[in-house]
C-alpha positions as CSV (number, residue, x, y, z in Angstrom):
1,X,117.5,38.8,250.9
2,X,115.1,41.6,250.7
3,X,117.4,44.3,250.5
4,X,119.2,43.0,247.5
5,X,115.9,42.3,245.5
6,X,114.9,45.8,245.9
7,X,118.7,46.9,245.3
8,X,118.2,45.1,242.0
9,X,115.1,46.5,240.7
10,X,114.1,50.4,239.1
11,X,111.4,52.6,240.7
12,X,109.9,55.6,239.7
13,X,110.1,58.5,241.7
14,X,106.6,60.8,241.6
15,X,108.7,63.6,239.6
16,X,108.8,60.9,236.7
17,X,112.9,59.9,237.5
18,X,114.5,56.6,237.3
19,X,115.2,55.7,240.9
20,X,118.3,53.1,240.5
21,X,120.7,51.2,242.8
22,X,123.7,53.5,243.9
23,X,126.4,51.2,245.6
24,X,127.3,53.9,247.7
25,X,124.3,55.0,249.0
26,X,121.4,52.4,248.2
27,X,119.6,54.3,245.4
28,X,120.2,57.3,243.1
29,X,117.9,59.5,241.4
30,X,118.6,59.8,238.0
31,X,117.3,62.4,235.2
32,X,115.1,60.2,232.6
33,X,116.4,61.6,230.3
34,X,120.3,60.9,231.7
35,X,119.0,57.3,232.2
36,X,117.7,57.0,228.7
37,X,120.1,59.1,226.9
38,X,122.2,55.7,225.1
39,X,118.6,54.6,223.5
40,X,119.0,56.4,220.4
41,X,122.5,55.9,219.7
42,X,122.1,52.4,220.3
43,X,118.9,52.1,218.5
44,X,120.8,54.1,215.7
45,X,123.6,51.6,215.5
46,X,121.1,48.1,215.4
47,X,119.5,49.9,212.4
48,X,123.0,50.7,210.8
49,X,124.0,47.1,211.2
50,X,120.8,45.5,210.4
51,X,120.6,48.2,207.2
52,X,124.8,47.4,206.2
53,X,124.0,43.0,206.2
54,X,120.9,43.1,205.0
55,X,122.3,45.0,201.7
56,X,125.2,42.8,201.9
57,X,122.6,40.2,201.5
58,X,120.5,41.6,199.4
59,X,121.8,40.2,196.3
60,X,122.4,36.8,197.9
61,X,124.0,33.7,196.5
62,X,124.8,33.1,192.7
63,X,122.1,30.1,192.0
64,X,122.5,27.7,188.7
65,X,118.9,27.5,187.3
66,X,119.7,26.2,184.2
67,X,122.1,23.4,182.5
68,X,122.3,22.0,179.1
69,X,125.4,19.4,178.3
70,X,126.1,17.5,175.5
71,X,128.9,15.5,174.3
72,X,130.8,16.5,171.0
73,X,132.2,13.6,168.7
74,X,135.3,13.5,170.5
75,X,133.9,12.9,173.5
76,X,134.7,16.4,175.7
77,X,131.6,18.1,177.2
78,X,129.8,21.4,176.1
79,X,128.1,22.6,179.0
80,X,125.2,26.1,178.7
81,X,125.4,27.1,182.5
82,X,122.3,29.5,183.4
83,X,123.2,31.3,186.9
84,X,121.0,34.3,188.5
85,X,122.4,36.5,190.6
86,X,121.9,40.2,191.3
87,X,125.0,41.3,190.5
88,X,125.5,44.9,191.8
89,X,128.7,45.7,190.3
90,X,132.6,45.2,190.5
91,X,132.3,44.6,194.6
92,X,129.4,41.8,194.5
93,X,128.6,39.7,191.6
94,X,128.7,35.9,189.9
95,X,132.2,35.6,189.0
96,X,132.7,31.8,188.3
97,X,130.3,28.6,188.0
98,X,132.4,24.8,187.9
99,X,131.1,21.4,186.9
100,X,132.0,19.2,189.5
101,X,132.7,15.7,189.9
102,X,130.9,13.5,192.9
103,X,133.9,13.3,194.5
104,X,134.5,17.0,194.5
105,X,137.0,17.1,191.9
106,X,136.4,20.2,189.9
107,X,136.4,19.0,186.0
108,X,136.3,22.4,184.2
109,X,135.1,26.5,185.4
110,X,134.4,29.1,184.1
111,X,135.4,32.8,185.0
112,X,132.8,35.2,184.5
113,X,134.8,38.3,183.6
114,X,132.4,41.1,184.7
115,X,129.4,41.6,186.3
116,X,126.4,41.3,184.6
117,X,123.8,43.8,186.6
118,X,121.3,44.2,183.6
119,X,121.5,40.7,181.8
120,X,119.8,38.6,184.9
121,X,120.0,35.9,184.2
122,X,122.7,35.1,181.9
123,X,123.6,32.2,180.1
124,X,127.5,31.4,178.9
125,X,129.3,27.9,177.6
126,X,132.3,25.9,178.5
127,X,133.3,23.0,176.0
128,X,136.4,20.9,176.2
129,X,135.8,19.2,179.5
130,X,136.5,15.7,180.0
131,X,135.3,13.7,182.2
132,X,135.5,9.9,182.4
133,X,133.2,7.9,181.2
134,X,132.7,6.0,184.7
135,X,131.6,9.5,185.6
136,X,127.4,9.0,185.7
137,X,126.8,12.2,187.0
138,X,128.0,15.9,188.0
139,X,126.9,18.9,189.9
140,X,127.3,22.6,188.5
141,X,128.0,25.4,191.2
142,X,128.1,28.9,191.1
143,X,130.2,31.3,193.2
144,X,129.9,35.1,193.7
145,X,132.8,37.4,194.7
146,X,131.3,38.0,198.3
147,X,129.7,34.8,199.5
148,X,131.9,31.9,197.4
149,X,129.8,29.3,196.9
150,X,126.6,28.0,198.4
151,X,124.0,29.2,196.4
152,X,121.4,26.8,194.2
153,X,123.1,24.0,192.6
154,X,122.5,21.5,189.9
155,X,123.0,17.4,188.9
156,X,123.2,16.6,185.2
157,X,122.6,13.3,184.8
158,X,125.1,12.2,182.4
159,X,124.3,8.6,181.5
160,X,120.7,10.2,180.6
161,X,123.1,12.0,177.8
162,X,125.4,9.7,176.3
């Protein structure tokens, strides 16, 4: 019982070396610097990953912070969507938003052609969509081409605009 605790532990030699368990012949001297050679590259490679998803992240979620909606005479929706995102190019930016009924049917999108890294944010229109007049409500989404959908949403309150 004693013997494994110490076979599991590190000492110190006076010289400054790692002593460490050797399954052949109890312990092992090792160099420091032998023993501790894997710290950088490993160190290196957490700050690679931890650099690499955090700029993945960086721009984030394509959030809808703005919605105007009215109905025209014939009865079809005009909808202003508002969406901020920090679009960094062709590889990561808001590339659709969709007005979306409560049961998750999707009643009309919009594709967002291009990226739009130095209009943040940007405003752009969809009319023509119908939507039943049963229909109180609906929620406008955005999506960005690397993390879909998720970021900030928002309920028109239709009823409030008829």
């Amino acid at each position: 019982m004693i013997l494994s605790a110490i076979s599991m532990t590190r000492f110190r030699s006076r010289a400054g070396d790692v002593m460490r368990p050797d399954t052949a012949s109890g312990f092992a001297i090792v160099p420091m610097a032998r023993a501790f050679a894997l710290v950088p590259l490993f160190a290196v490679s957490v700050l690679a990953l931890v650099l690499a998803t955090s700029a993945m992240a960086l721009a984030g979620e394509a959030d809808v912070v703005d919605v105007e909606a009215r109905q025209a005479e014939n009865g079809t929706w005009r909808f202003d969507v508002t969406v901020a995102h920090a679009d960094e190019g062709w590889d990561h930016y808001a590339d659709l938003w969709e007005v979306v009924a409560p049961d998750g049917t999707v009643l009309g999108s919009r594709v967002l052609a291009h990226p739009h890294v130095e209009e943040q944010p940007f405003t752009r229109s969809l009319s023509g969509v119908s939507i039943d007049d049963a229909t109180g409500s609906v929620t406008v989404r955005a999506r960005d081409s690397v993390h879909g959908f998720g970021g900030a949403e928002m309920t028109v309150d239709l009823n409030a605009l008829r």
